[in-house]
C-alpha positions as CSV (number, residue, x, y, z in Angstrom):
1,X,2.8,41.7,-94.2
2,X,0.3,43.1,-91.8
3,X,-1.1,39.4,-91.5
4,X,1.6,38.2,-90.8
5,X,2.5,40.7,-87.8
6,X,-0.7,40.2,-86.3
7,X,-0.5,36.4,-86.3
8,X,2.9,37.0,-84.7
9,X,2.1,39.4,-82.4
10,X,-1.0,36.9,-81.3
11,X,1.1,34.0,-80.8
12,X,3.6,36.0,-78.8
13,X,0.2,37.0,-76.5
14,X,-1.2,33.2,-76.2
15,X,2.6,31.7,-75.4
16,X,3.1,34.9,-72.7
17,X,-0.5,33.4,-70.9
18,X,0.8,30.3,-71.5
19,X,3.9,31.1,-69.2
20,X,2.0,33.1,-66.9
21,X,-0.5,29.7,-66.3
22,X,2.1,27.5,-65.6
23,X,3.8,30.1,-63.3
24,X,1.2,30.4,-61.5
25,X,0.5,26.7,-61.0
26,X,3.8,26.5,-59.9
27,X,3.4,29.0,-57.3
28,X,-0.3,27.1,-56.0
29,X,1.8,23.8,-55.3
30,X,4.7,25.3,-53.8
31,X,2.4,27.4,-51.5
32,X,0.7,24.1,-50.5
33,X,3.5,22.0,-49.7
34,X,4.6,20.4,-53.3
35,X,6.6,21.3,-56.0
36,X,6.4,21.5,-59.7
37,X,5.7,17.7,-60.1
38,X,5.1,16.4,-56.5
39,X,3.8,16.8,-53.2
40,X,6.2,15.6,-50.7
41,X,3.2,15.0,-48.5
42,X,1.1,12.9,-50.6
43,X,-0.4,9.7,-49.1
44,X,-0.2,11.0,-45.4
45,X,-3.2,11.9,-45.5
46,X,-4.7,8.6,-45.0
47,X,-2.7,8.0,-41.6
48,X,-4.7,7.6,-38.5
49,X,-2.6,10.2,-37.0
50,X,-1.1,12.8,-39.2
51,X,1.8,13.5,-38.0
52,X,2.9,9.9,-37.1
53,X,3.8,7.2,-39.4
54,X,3.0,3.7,-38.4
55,X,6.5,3.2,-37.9
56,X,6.3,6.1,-35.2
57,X,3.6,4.6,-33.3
58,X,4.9,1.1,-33.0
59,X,8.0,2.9,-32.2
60,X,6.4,4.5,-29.4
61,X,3.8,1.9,-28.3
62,X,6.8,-0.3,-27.2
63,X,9.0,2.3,-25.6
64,X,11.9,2.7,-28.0
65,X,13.9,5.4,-28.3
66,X,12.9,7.2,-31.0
67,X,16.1,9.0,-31.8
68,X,15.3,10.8,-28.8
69,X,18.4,10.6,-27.3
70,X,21.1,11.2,-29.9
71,X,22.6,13.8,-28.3
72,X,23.8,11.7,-25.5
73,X,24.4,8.7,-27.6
74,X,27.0,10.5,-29.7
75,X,28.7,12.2,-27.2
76,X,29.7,9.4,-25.1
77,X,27.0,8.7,-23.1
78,X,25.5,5.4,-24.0
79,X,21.9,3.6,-23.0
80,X,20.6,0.9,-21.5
81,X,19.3,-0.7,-24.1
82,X,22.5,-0.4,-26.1
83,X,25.0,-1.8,-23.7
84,X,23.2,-5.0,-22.6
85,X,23.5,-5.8,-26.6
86,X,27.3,-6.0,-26.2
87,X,27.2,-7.0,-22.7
88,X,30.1,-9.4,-23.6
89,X,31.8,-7.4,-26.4
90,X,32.4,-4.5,-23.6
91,X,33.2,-6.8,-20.8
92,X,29.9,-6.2,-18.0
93,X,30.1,-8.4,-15.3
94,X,26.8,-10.1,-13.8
95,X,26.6,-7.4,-11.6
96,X,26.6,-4.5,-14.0
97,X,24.6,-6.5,-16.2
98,X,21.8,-7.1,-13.7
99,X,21.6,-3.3,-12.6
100,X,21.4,-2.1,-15.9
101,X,18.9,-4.4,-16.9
102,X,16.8,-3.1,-14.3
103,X,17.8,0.8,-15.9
104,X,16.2,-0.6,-18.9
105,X,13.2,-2.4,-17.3
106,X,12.4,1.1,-15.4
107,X,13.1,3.0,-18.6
108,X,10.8,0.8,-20.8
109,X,7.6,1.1,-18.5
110,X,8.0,4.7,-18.7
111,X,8.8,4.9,-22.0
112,X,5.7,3.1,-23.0
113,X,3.3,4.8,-21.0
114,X,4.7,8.5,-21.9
115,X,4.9,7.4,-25.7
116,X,1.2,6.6,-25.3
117,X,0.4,10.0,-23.6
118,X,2.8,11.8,-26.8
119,X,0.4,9.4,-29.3
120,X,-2.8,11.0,-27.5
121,X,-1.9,14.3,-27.6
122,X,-0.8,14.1,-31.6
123,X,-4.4,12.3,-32.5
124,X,-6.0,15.2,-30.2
125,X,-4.9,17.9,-32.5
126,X,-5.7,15.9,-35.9
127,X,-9.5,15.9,-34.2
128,X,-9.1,19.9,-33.4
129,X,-8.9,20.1,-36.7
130,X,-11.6,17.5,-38.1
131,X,-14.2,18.9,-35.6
132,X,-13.7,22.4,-37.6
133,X,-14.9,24.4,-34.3
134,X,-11.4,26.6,-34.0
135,X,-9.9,28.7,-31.3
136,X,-6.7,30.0,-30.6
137,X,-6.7,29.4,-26.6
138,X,-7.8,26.0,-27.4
139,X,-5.5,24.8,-30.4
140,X,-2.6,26.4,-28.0
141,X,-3.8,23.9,-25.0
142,X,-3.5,21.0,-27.7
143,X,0.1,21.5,-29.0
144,X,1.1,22.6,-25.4
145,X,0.1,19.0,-24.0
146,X,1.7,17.5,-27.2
147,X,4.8,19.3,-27.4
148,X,5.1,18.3,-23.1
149,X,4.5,14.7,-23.7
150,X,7.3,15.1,-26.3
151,X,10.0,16.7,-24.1
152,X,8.8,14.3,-20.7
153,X,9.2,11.7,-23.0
154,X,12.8,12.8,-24.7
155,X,14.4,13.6,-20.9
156,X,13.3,10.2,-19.9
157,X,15.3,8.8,-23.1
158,X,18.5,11.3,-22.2
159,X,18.2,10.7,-18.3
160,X,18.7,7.1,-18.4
161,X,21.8,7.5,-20.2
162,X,23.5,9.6,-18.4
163,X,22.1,7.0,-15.3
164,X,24.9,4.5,-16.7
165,X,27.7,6.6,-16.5
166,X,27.6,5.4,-12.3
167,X,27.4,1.5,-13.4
168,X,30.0,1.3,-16.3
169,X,33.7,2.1,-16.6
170,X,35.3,4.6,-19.0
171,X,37.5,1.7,-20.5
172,X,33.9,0.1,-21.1
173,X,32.7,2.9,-22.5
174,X,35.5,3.8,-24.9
175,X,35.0,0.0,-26.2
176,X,31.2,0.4,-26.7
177,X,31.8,3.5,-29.0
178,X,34.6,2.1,-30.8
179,X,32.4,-0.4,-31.5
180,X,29.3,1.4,-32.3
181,X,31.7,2.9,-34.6
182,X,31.9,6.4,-33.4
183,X,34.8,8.9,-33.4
184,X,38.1,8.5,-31.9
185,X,37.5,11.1,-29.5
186,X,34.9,9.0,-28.0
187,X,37.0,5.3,-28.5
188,X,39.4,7.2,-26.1
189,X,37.5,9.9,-24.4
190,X,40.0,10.7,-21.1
191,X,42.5,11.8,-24.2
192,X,40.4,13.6,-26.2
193,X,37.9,15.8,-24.5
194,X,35.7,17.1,-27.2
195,X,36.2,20.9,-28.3
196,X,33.8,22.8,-26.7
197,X,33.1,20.9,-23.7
198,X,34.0,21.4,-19.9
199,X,37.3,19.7,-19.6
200,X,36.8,18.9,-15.6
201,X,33.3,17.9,-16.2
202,X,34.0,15.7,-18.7
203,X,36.7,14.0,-17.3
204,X,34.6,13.2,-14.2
205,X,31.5,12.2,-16.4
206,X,33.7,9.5,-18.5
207,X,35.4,8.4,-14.9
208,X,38.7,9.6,-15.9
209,X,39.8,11.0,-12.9
């Protein structure tokens, strides 16, 4: 009997360790990035610029958008870029067509160099932290620059759509976002001002007035 309560008692000790090492394993990879089984970062590593996919760069490089400017995009406010693809579905004439096109061309060369300046600034802090020589004054210059080239870049993005508002009509506009398939408050924005925005303002913006 007493046998047998120390081998219970002793398995009871190894399984509680047991527990406790796998806890703590846990807790390593969580604290790191990963989880139990994964690390959502793995294989980024190897990119040229950490915190760019290749995808990015191209993306970039050639003076896309990005996603940058989403928030004019969904609220009515289309690009350039978007509205010389349905040129004909929305009804431009020559004339609209050619002065947007040049709103694109301008947009693009700008686009390309900023992205280029944004892809500098990202591979300047992966070599702050290769080099291994740390400061505080000096890792602040480096995100400073990057996060800059980042928002010069994004305004660009935003400002030329808001720069097509003085080219197209509203009736052109509701068609392009009825057929980009957003809401009905945008197919028909001089009916449906969005909650939350200036009434007056908007109704100017969309040339309902």
């Amino acid at each position: 009997m007493a046998f047998k309560r120390i081998y219970t008692v002793s398995l009871g000790l190894i399984l509680l360790a047991a527990a406790s090492l796998a806890s703590a394993q846990i807790l390593h990879r969580s604290s790191h990035g990963g989880t139990a089984d994964t690390n959502p970062y793995e294989g980024q590593q190897t990119r040229a610029i950490t915190s760019l996919s290749i995808d990015d760069v191209r993306a970039l490089e050639n003076g896309e958008g990005w996603g940058l400017a989403k928030p004019a995009e969904f609220n009515g406010v289309p690009g350039p870029a978007h509205l010389l693809a349905l040129a004909n579905e929305i009804g431009l004439s020559s004339q609209q067509t050619e002065q947007i096109t040049k709103l694109f061309n301008d947009m693009k060369a700008q686009a390309i160099a900023l992205g280029h300046e944004y892809i500098a600034s990202e591979r300047a802090i992966d070599q702050y932290f290769r080099a291994g020589h740390f400061s505080d004054r000096a890792l602040r210059d480096a995100v400073d620059q990057a996060e800059q080239a980042r928002a010069n870049l994004r305004f660009l993005h935003l400002s030329y759509h808001h720069k097509t508002l003085d080219i197209v009509s509203a009736k052109q506009i509701a068609k392009y976002n009825e057929l980009r398939g957003y809401s009905q408050t945008l197919a028909d924005p001089c009916n449906n001002v969005p909650a939350g925005h200036n009434e007056a303002m908007f109704r100017k913006h969309m040339g309902c007035d």
